[in-house]
C-alpha positions in Angstrom: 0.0 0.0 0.0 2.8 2.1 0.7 4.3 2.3 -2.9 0.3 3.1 -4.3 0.8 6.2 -1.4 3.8 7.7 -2.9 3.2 6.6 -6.9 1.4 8.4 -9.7 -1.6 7.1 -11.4 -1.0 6.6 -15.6 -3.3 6.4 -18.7 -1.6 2.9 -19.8 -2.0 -0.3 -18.6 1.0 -1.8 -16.3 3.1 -0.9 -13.8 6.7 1.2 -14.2 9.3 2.5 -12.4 9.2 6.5 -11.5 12.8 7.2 -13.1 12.4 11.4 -12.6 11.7 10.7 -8.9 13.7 8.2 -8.2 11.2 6.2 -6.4 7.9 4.8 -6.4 6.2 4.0 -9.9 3.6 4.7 -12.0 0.1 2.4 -11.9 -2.3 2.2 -14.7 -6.2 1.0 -15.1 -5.1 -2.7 -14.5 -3.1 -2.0 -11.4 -6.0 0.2 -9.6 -9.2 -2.2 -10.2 -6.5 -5.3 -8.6 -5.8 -3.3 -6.2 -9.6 -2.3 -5.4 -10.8 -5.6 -5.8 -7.9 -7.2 -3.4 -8.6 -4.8 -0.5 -12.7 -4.7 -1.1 -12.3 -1.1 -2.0 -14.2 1.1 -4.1 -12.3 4.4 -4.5 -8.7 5.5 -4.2 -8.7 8.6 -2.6 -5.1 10.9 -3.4 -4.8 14.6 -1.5 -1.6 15.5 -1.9 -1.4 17.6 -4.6 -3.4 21.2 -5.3 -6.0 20.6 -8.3 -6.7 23.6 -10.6 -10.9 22.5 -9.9 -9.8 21.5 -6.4 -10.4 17.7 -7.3 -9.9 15.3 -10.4 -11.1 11.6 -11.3 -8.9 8.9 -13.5 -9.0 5.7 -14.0 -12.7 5.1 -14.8 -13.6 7.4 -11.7 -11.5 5.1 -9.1 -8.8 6.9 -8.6 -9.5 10.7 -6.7 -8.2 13.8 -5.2 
């Protein structure tokens, strides 16, 4: 769970390293509905970051903040 905390969320399926960051990864489509389904979630909720309309969805609405 930690590395979903501190990774970014990608248009393309998969999983890959974060090379600018130097850590974490980026998670695509796939990677968020395994994870929901694994932890009988329903939403990913991210709040980390300021958001021009103070919130945006991706990944079919699963992924937030």
């Amino acid at each position: 769970i930690l590395d979903l905390l501190w990774s970014d969320p990608m248009t393309s399926e998969g999983c890959v390293p974060n090379e600018v960051r130097g850590g974490g990864c980026y998670w695509g489509p796939d990677v968020t509905e395994d994870f929901l389904r694994r932890h009988h979630m329903q939403l990913i909720v991210r709040s980390h970051e300021c958001k021009q309309e103070g919130y945006e969805f991706c990944h079919n609405r699963k992924v937030g903040g």
